[in-house]
N, C-alpha and C positions, 0 to 999 in steps of 0.2 A: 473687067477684073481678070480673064484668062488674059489678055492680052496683055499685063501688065505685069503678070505670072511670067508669062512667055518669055518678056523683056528681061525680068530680075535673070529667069534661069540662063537667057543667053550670055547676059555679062557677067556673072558667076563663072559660067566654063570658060568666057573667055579669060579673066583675070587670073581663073585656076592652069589653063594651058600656056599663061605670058611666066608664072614661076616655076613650073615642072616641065618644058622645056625646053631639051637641052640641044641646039644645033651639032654641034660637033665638039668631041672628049677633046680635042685638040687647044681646043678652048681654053680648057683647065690646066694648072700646071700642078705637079704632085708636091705635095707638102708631109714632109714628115711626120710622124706620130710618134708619143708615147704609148709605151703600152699597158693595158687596163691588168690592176694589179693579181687577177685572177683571170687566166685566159683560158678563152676554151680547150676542150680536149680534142684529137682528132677526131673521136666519137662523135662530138658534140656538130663539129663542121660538116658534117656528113651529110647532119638532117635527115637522119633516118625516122622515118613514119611513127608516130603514135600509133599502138597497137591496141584495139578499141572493140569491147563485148557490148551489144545488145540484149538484155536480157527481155522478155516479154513482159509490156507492161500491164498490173495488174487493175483488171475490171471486177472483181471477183462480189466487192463491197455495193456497186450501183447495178441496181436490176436490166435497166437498160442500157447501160455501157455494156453488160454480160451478154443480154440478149443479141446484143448489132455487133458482137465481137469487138467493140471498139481498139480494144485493146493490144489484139492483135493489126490494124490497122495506124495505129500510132506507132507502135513498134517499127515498121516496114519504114514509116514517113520519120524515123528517128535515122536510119540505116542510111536512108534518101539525104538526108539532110547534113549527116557526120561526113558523110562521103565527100562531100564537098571541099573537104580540109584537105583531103587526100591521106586519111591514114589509110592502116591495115584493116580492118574487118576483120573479128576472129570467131568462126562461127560460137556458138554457146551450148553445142551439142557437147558433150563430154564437160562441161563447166559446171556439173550442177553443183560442185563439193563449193565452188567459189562463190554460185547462188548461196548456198547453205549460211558460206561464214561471212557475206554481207548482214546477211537477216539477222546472222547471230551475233553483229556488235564485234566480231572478232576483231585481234589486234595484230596478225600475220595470217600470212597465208604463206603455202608452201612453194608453190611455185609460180612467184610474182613474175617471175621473167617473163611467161606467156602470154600475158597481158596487161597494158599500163594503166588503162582506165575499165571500171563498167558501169554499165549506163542504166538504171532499173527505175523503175515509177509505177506512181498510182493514179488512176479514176475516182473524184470526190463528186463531181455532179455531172450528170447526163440527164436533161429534158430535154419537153417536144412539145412543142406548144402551135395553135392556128388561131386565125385571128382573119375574120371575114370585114372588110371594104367596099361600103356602098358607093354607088354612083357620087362621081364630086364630079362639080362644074369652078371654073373659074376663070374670070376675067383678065385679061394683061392690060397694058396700059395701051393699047391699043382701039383697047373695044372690043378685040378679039377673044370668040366665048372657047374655051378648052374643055374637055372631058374624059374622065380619066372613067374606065365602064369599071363595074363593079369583080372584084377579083380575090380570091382565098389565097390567104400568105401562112404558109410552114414555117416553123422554126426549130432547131435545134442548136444547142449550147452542150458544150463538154467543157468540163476544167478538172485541175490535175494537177500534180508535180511530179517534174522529172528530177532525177537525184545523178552525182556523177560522183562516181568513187577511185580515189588513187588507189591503185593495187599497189605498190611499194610503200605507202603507209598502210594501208588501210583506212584512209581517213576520207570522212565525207568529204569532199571540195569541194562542193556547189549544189544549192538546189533550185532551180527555174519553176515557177509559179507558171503555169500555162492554161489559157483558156482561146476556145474558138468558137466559130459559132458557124453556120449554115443554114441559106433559107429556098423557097421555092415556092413560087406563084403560080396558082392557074384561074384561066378567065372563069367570073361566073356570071357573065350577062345574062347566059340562056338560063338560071336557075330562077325557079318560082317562090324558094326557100333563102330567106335571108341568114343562111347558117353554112357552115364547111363541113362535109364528110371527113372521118379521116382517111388520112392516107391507109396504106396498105403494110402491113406490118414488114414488108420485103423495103419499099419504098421509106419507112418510116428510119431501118435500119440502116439504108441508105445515106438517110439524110444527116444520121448520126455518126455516121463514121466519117459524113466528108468534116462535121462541125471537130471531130476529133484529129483527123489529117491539118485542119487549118491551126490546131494552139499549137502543134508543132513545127509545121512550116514558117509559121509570124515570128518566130524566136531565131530563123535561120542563124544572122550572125551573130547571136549571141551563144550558140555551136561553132561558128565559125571562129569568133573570138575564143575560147576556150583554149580549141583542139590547135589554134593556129602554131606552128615552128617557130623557136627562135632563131633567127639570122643573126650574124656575126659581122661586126667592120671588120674587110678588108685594107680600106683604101681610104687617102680624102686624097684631093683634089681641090682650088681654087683659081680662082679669078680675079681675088682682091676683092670681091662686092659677096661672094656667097661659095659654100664651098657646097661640092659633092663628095659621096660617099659609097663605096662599090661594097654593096652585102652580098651575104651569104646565100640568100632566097631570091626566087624569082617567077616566073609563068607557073612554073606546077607548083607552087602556092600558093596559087592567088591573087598576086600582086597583079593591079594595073595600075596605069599615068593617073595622078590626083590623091591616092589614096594616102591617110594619115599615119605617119611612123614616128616610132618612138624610141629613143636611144635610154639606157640603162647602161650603168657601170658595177660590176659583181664585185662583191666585197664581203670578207671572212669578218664574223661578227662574234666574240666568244664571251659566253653567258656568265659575268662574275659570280655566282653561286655554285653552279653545274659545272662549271670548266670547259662546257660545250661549246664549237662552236658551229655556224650556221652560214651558211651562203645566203645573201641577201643583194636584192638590188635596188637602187637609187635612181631615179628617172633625170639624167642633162641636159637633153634637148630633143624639142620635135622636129619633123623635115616632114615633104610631100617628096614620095616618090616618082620620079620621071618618068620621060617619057622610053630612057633605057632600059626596057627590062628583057634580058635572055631570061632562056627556060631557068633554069637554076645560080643567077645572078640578077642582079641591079641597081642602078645609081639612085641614091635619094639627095634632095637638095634641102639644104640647111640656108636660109639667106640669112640670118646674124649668123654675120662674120667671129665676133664673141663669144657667143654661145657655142658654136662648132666648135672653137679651138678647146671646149671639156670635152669632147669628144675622144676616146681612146680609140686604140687598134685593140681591138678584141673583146668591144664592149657588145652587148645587147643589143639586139633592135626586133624591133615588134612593131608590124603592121595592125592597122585599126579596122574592123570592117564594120563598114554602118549601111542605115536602110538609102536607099534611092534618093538622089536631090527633089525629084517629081514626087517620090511620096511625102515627104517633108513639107514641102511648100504647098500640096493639095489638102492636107494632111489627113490621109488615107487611113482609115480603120482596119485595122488587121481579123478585125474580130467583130461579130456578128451582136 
């Protein structure tokens, strides 16, 4: 079975490394573009950082998330984990009035400039559970006898929601469901007593805050997605079989060779009722990013030739970020 794992995932990267790269730009010849009917600004091309509060999440409600600080230990593993996008981090010292008018449903705040997003949540269940394992024996097909000796297993489980708030509306944007879990054995061949002590209330606290670090590290790109930039086409390029495309974004965002992009074209949408109107975008076409990528640039490749040619100068593009090809195909539990 691994061996056959082994097999899929090496013809996978190879198949994924024969269409993202690219030997030499030489290759391609430049092709003209229209341009998307709402371009960005220079503000926009800049790519300047999401400016991103952490507030401490609250344990306040579960005895034992209280006790093991959980709370505070998710927080930090929130901080750990937004970081990754490369925004700003603004501390949340002096931010209590904008704590206040999250709570309070508010519909402005005064001074949204300061920051674009805040990140606040709660603790809904934190146990601890043990569970003691007699001697087992068992035969392979060998004839060979195994024995697995008798041993006490810990457990601990945190679940929760994280909440992410636009500071320029006010408006909720997202809530992530989070649960993790966390476990630890120890031998008990030498015990006379078919039972588990517990742990030690330091220990126990312990175990609960690594279960509360894991529901928020297993969501990593789904922080990743969120908080990610939007890149801009510069450029296409062809070769007659598949075009490339030189964006906005590059190494300090993220991007590597393989990864899934997304093209979008921005377009004014005005509400027949309200007279409002609204920026909206409309998804043309996917590519995989290359194997081009500078710090703050890179090529993505489009193979329908068709499809690229929707593609404007000044459209959207958004990188995908997903779990590991090896988590996927082992399919790896995040959670306990």
């Amino acid at each position: 079975m691994l061996t056959r794992i082994l097999i899929a995932v090496a013809v996978l990267l190879s198949t994924a490394c024969s269409n993202t790269t690219i030997k030499s730009l030489s290759d391609f010849n430049p092709k003209p573009m229209t341009k998307s009917n709402v371009m960005p600004s220079e503000s926009a091309l800049e790519n300047t950082p999401y400016k991103v509060v952490v507030f401490d999440v609250d344990d306040n409600k579960v005895q034992l998330a209280k006790q093991s600080q959980v709370g505070t230990s998710v927080s930090g593993e929130l901080v750990a984990q937004i970081n990754k996008s490369n925004v700003v981090m603004v501390k949340k010292t002096g931010l209590s009035d904008l704590k206040t008018a999250i709570e309070n449903n508010a519909t402005d705040y005064s001074d949204g400039s300061a920051v674009d997003f805040a990140v606040t949540g709660n603790i809904s269940i934190a146990n601890y559970s043990k569970k003691y394992h007699k001697l087992a024996t068992y035969k392979d097909k060998k004839g060979k006898i195994h024995v697995t000796e008798p041993y006490c297993e810990y457990k601990a489980l945190v679940m929760g929601n994280i909440y992410i708030h636009d500071i320029n509306s006010m408006d909720l944007v997202k809530t992530i469901p989070v649960s993790g879990g966390a476990d630890r054995s120890i031998d008990a061949a030498n015990r006379s007593v078919r039972s588990c002590n517990d742990l030690s209330t330091t220990e126990i606290s312990s175990l609960v805050r690594s279960a509360g670090k894991k529901a928020i590290s297993r969501e990593d790109v789904v922080f990743q997605n969120h908080f990610r930039p939007n890149g801009y086409v510069l450029e296409r390029r062809t070769n007659g079989k598949s075009s490339i495309f030189k964006v906005t974004i590059g190494q300090t965002n993220g991007l590597v060779k393989g990864q899934k992009a997304e093209f979008f074209t921005v377009y004014k949408n005005k509400n027949p009722i309200t007279g409002k109107s609204a920026m909206l975008q409309s998804k043309v076409a996917e590519g995989a990013v290359s194997n081009k990528v500078q710090k703050k640039s890179a090529w993505i490749v489009v193979d329908d030739e068709e499809v690229a040619s929707k593609i404007r100068l000044g459209d959207v593009v958004k990188i995908t970020f997903e779990k590991g090809l090896l988590d996927k195909l082992f399919n790896r539990s995040y959670s306990q």
